[in-house]
C-alpha positions in Angstrom: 7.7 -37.2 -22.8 5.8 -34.4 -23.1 5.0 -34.4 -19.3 8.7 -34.3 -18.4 9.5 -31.9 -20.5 6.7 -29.5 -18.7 7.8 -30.0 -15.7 11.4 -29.4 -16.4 10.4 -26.5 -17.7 8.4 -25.2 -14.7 11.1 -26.5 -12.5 13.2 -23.7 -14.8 11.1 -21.2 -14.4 10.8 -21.5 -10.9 14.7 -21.3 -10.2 14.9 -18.4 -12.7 11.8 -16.3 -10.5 13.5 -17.5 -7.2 16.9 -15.7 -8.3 15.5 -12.8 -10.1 13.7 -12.5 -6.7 16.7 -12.9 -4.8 18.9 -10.7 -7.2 16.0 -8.1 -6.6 16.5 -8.3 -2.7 19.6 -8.1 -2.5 19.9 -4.4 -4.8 17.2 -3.0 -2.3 18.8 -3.9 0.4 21.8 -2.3 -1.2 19.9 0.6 -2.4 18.3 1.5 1.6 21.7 0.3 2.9 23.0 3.5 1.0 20.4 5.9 1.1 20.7 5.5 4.7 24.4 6.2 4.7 24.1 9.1 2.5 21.2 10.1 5.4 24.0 9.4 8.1 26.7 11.5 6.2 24.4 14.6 5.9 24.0 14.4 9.7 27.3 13.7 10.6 29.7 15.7 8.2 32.9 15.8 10.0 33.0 12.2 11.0 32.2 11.2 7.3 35.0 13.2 6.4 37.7 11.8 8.5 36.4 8.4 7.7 36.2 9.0 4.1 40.0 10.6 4.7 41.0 7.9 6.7 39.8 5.2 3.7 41.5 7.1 1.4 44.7 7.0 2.9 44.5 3.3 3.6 43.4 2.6 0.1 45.8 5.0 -1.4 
């Protein structure tokens, strides 16, 4: 009994690590995804404001 239980538990802990791990990939990915737009906006000011316009128009 005490055998399944440890590796039920291990088997828990694994898929808890594997999408904490995932969870953290996925927010850096977000996070460079960003900073690299932000890095493209800087660059390119009036394009980011005619597509940041242009969104709000169609979201509006």
């Amino acid at each position: 009994m005490s055998a399944t239980l440890t590796k039920v538990v291990s088997w828990a802990e694994n898929i808890v690590s594997a999408i904490i791990s995932g969870i953290k990939d996925i927010l850096l990915t977000v996070y460079l995804a960003l900073l690299n737009l932000g890095k493209w906006m800087m660059s390119h000011p009036v394009e980011s404001l005619q597509i940041l316009g242009t969104l709000w128009v169609l979201l509006a």
